[in-house]
C-alpha positions in Angstrom: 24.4 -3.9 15.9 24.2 -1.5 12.6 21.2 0.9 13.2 20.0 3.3 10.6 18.3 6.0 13.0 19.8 4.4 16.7 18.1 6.7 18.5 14.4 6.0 17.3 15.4 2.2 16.7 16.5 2.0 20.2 13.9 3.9 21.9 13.0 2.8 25.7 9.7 0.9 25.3 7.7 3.1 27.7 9.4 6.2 25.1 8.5 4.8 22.2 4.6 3.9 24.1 4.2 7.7 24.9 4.7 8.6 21.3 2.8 6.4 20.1 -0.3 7.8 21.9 0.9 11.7 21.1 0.7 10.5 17.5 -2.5 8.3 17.8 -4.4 11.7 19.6 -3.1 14.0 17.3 -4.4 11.6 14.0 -7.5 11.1 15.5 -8.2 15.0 15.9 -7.1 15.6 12.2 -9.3 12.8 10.9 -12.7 13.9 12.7 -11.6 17.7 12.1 -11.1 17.0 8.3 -12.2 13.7 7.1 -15.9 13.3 6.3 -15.5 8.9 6.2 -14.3 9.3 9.8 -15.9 11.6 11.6 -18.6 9.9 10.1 -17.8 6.8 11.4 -16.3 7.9 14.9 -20.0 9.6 15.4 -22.1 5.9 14.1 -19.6 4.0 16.8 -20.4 7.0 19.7 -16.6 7.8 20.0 -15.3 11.4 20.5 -11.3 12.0 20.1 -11.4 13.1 23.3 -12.6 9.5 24.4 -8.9 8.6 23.2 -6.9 9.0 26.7 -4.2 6.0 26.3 -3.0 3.5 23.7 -5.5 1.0 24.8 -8.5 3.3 23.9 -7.6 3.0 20.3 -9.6 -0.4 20.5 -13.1 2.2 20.9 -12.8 3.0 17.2 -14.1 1.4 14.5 -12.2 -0.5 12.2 -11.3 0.3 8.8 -11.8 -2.9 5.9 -10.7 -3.3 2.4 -14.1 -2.2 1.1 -14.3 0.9 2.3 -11.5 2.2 -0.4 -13.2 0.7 -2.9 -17.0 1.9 -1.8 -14.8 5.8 -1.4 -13.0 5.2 -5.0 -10.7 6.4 -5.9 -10.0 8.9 -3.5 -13.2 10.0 -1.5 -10.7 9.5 1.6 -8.1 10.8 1.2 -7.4 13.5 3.7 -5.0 15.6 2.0 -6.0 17.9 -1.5 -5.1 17.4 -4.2 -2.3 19.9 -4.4 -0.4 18.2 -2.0 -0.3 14.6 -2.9 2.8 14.0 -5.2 1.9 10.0 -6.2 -0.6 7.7 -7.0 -0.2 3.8 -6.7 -3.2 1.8 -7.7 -3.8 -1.8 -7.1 -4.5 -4.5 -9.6 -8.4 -4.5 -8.9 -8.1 -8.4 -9.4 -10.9 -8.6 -7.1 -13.4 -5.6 -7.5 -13.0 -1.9 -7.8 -9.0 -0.8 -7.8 -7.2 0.5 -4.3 -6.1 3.8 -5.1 -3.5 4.9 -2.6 -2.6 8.9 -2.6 1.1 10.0 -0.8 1.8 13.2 0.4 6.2 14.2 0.3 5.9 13.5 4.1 4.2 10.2 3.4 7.2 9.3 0.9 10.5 10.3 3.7 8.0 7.9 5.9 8.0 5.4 3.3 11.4 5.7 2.4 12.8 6.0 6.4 10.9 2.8 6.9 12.5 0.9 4.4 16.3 2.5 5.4 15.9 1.3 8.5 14.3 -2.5 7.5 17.3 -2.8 4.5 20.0 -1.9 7.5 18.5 -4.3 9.7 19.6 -6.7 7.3 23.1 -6.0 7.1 23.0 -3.9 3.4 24.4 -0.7 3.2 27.2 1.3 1.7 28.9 -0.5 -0.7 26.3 -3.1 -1.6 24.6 -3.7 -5.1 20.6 -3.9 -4.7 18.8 -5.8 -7.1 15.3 -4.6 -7.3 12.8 -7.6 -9.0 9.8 -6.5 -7.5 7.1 -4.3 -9.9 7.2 -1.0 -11.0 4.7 1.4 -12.0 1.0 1.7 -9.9 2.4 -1.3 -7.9 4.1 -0.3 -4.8 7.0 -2.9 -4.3 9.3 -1.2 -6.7 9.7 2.1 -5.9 9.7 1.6 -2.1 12.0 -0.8 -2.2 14.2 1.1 -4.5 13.9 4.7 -2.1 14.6 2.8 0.7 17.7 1.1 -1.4 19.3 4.6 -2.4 18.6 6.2 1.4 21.3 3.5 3.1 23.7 4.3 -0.1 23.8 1.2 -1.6 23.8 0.7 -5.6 19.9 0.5 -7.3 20.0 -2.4 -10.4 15.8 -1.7 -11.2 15.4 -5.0 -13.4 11.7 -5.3 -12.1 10.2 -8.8 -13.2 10.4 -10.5 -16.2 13.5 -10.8 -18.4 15.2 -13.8 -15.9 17.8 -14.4 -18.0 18.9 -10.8 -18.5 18.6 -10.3 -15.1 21.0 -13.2 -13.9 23.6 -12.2 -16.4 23.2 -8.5 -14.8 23.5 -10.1 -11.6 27.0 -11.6 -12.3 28.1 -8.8 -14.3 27.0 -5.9 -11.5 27.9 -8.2 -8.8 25.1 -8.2 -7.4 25.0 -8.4 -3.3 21.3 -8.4 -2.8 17.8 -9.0 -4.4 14.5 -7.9 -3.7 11.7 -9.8 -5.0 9.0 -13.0 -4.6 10.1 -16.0 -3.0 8.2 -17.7 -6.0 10.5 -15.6 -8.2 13.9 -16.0 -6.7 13.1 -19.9 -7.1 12.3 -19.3 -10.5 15.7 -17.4 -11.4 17.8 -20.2 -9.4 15.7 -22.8 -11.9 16.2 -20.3 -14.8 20.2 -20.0 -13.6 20.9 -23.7 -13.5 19.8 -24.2 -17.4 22.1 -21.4 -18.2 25.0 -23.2 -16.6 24.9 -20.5 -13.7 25.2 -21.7 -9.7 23.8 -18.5 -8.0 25.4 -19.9 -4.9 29.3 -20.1 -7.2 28.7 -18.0 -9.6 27.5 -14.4 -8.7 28.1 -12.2 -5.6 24.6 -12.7 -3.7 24.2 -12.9 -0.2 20.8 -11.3 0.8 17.5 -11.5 -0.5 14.3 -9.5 0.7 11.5 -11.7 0.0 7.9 -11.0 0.5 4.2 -10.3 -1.1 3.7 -13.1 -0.7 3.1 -15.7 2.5 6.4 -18.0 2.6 6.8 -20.7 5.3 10.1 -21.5 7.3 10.8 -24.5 5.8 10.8 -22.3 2.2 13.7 -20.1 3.9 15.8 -23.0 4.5 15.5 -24.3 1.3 16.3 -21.5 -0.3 19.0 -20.4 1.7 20.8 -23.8 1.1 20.2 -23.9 -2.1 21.3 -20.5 -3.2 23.7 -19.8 -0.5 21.8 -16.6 0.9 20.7 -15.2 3.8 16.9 -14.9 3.2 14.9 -12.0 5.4 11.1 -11.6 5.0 9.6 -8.1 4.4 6.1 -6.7 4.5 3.7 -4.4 3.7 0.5 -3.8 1.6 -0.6 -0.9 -1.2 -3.2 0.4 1.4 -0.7 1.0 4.2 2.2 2.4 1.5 4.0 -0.6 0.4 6.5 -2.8 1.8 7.4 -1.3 5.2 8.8 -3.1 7.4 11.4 -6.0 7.9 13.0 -8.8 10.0 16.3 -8.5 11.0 19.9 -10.6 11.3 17.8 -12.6 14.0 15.2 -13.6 12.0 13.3 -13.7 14.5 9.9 -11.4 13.4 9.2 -8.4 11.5 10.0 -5.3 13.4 6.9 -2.6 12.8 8.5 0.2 13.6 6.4 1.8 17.0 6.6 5.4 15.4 4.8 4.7 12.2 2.6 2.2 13.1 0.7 0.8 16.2 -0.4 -3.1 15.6 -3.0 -5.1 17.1 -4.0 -8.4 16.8 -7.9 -9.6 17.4 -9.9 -12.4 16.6 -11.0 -12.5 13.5 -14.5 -13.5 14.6 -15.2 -11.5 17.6 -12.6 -8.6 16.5 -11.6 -8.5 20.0 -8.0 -7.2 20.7 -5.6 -10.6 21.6 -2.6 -10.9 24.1 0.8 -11.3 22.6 1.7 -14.8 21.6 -1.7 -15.6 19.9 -2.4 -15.6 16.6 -4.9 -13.8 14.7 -6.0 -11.1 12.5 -3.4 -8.4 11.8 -4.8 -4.7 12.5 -2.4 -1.5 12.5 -3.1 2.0 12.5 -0.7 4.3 10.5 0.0 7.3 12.9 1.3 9.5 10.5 0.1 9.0 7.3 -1.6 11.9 5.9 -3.1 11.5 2.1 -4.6 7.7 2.6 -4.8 7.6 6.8 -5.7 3.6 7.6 -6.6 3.4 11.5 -7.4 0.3 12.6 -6.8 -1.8 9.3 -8.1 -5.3 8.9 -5.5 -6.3 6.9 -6.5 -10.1 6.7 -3.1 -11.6 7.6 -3.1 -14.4 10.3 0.1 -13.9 12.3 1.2 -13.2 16.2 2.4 -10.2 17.9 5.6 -10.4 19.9 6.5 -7.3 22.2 9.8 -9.0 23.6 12.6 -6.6 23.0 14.7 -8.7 20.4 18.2 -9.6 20.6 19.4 -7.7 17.9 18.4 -4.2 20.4 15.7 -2.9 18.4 12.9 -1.9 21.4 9.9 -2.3 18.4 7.3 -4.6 18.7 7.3 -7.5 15.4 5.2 -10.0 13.8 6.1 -13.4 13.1 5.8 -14.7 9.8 2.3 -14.4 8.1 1.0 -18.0 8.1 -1.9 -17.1 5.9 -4.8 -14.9 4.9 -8.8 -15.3 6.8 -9.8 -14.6 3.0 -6.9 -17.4 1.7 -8.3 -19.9 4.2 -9.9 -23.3 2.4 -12.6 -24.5 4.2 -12.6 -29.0 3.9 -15.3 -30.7 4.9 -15.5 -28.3 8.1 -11.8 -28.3 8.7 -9.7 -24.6 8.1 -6.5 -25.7 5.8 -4.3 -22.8 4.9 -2.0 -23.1 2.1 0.7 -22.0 4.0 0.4 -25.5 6.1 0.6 -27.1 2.9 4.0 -25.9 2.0 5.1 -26.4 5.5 4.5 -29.7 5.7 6.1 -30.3 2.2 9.3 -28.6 2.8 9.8 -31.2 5.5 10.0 -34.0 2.9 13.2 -35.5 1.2 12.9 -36.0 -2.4 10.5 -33.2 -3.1 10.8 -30.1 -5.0 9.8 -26.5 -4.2 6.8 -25.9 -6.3 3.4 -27.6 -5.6 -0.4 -26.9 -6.1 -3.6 -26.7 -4.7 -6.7 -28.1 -6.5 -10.2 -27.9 -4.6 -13.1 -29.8 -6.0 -16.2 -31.2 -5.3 -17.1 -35.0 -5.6 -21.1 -35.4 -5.3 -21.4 -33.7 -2.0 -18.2 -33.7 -0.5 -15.4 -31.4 -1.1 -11.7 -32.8 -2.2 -8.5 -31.8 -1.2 -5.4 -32.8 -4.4 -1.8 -31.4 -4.2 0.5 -31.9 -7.0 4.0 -31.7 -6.1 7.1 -31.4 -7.9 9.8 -34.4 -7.2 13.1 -33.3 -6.5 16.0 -32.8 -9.1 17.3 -36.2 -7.7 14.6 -38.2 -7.1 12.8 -39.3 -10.0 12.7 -42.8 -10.6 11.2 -45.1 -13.0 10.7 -47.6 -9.9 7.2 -47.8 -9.9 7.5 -49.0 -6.4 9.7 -45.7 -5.1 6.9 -43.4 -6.6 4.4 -45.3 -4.3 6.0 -45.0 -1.5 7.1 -41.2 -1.8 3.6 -40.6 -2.8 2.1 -42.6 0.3 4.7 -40.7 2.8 3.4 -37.0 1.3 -0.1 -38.0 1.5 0.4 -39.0 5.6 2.3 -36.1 6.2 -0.1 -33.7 4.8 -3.3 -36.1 6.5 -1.4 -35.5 10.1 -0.7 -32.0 9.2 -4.2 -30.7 8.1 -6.7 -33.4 9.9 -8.5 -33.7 6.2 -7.7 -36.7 3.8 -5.8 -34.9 1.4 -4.6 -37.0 -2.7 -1.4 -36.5 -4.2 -0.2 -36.2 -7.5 3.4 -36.7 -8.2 4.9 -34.5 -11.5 8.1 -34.3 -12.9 10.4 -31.5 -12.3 9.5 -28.0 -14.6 6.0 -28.9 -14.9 4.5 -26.9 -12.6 3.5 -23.1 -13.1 6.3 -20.4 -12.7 4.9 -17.3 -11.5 7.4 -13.7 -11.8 4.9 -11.7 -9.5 3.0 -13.3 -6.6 2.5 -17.2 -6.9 -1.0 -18.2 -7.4 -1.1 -22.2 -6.2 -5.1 -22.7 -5.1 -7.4 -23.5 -7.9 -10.9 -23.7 -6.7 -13.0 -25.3 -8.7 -16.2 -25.8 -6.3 -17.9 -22.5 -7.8 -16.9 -22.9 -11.7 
């Protein structure tokens, strides 16, 4: 095994547990010392630091949510002055007020040590050529990705997004070993390649991609790793928490968090109450040493599961498996909880159908309606009338079994779909237009 820092990567878990508390206890005193929001909110929940006496007490604070940066904009949190913050990134605001998320130099080496560690996990280093093809600018998947990228000594190609076609022919003409980007994207640029004449899996040097920002299922790895020949790894992180932090491994078996930057919980989303390993639910972390923008106990939104199994790759940290979906993403039909993320599972199953569907929720009288459209496959259109019916009929059971709600299909031709260069957007709700 290739370890960035094998001493902290390798840590005995009972170690890497005491830290974790030293670090928890010593942010807890500098937030109700110095941070009006939280001493504030430590005093309305009746909780004192000195009420913190092992890991498990971290579950007597309150938790922080999404609305609380954007109630405290832009930076009526922030725990550092402004002397020492060297960045801002600020969210789209898509959805209300702007996140604005302030970083400190210590918060960057964090940032950046995070990411060194994730990229060598994945086998890059030394000698590799690093596509970046996430955002720059106020988002945060560029520049993280692209610190991280330098630290292990590999070669930075910053194309960000947009431009496909100059960024395949860079690809091929840098030999590019590695990408970083959407899933949504990457299947875009093998599209894109394949009308230029251009195999990604023949025709360039790429072997890794770092996909993420978005939720992606299994079944979406596969394909793309057949199709373009890669090994695909997924990567996470959000603007509040820095950026895109953490990643899987060679395994891929779960995202390792690393234990000395973050401690993660999982709880019901309903009750908020703290889950065992091997259940799914909400994802909350605490960032032990972040010091501009501190987030402890952050409902993130993300459904996925804890596992604190050492994994086989020798890293002691505790990972998440793959995000499966967001509480706020979650389509409620007719009473039943369908996540998109299903949707594209159960898809990806199915011969003859392409990588790129869509979501349309609508009302009829009373009753809310459930239509995916689906891309065929490259192969599989036909002008059999019959073949249609039956591919259609098969996609319609499989989704019906998957999700326990009626669900209609639409069948389209390859290319007619929505390409997205950012995050994918596949739900169109149309019960509140």
């Amino acid at each position: 095994m290739v370890t960035w820092n094998p001493r902290m990567e390798e840590i005995p878990r009972d170690e890497l547990q005491r830290l974790q508390f030293r670090l928890l206890k010593t942010q807890i005193y500098r937030l109700y010392s110095f941070s009006e929001f939280y001493r504030t909110r430590m005093k309305e929940a009746g909780v004192h630091p000195d009420d913190i006496r092992s890991l498990e007490d971290v579950r007597k604070l309150p938790f922080m949510y999404k609305r609380d940066l954007r109630d405290n904009y832009p930076d009526r949190i922030f725990s550092a002055s402004r002397d020492e913050l060297v960045r801002y990134h600020v969210s789209s605001g898509t959805t209300g007020k702007p996140t604005v998320v302030g970083y400190t130099q210590h918060d960057i080496e964090n940032w950046t040590e995070s990411l060194a560690r994730g990229f060598t996990s994945c086998g890059l280093g030394r000698g590799d050529v690093i596509q970046i093809s996430y955002g720059y600018g106020l988002f945060t998947g560029g520049l993280g990705a692209h610190y991280g990228a330098e630290r292990i000594g590999a070669t930075v190609l910053p194309t960000s997004v947009g431009n496909t076609e100059r960024q395949i022919e860079l690809m091929q003409d840098l030999h590019v070993t590695a990408i970083a980007c959407t899933p949504s994207y990457l299947l875009h640029m093998g599209e894109v390649a394949e009308k230029m004449g251009i195999s990604i899996r023949n025709d360039t040097d790429l072997k890794v991609g770092v996909l993420g920002a978005e939720p992606w299922s299994e079944q979406m790895r596969t394909k793309i790793e057949e199709w373009l020949g890669i090994k695909a790894y997924d990567i996470y992180g959000t603007s509040e928490l820095s950026g895109p932090m953490f990643t899987e491994c060679t395994e891929q078996q779960g995202i390792h968090v690393w234990g000395d930057l973050a401690l993660v919980e999982i709880i019901d989303p309903e009750t908020g109450e703290t889950l065992e390993p091997g259940n799914a639910g909400e994802l909350v972390i605490t960032i032990l040493q972040k010091e501009a923008l501190p987030m402890v106990r952050y409902r993130i939104g993300d459904i996925t599961v804890l596992d604190d199994e050492t994994c086989a790759c020798g890293r002691t940290h505790p990972r998440i498996r793959r995000i499966s979906g967001r509480v706020d993403d979650m389509l409620i039909i007719r009473g039943i909880n369908v996540f998109p993320s299903q949707i594209e599972h159960a898809l990806m199953e199915i011969p003859n159908i392409g990588r790129h569907f869509q979501i349309v929720v609508d009302k009829k009288g009373a009753l809310d309606t459930l239509l995916v459209r689906v891309e065929l496959g490259e192969g599989a259109f036909s002008d059999k009338i019959t073949d249609l019916m039956v591919l259609k009929k098969t996609v319609e059971n499989r989704l019906r079994s998957s999700l326990n709600v009626a669900v209609g299909v639409e069948l389209v031709e390859p290319g007619t779909l929505p390409r997205f260069e950012g995050k994918a957007k596949r739900v169109i709700d149309r019960r509140s237009m």
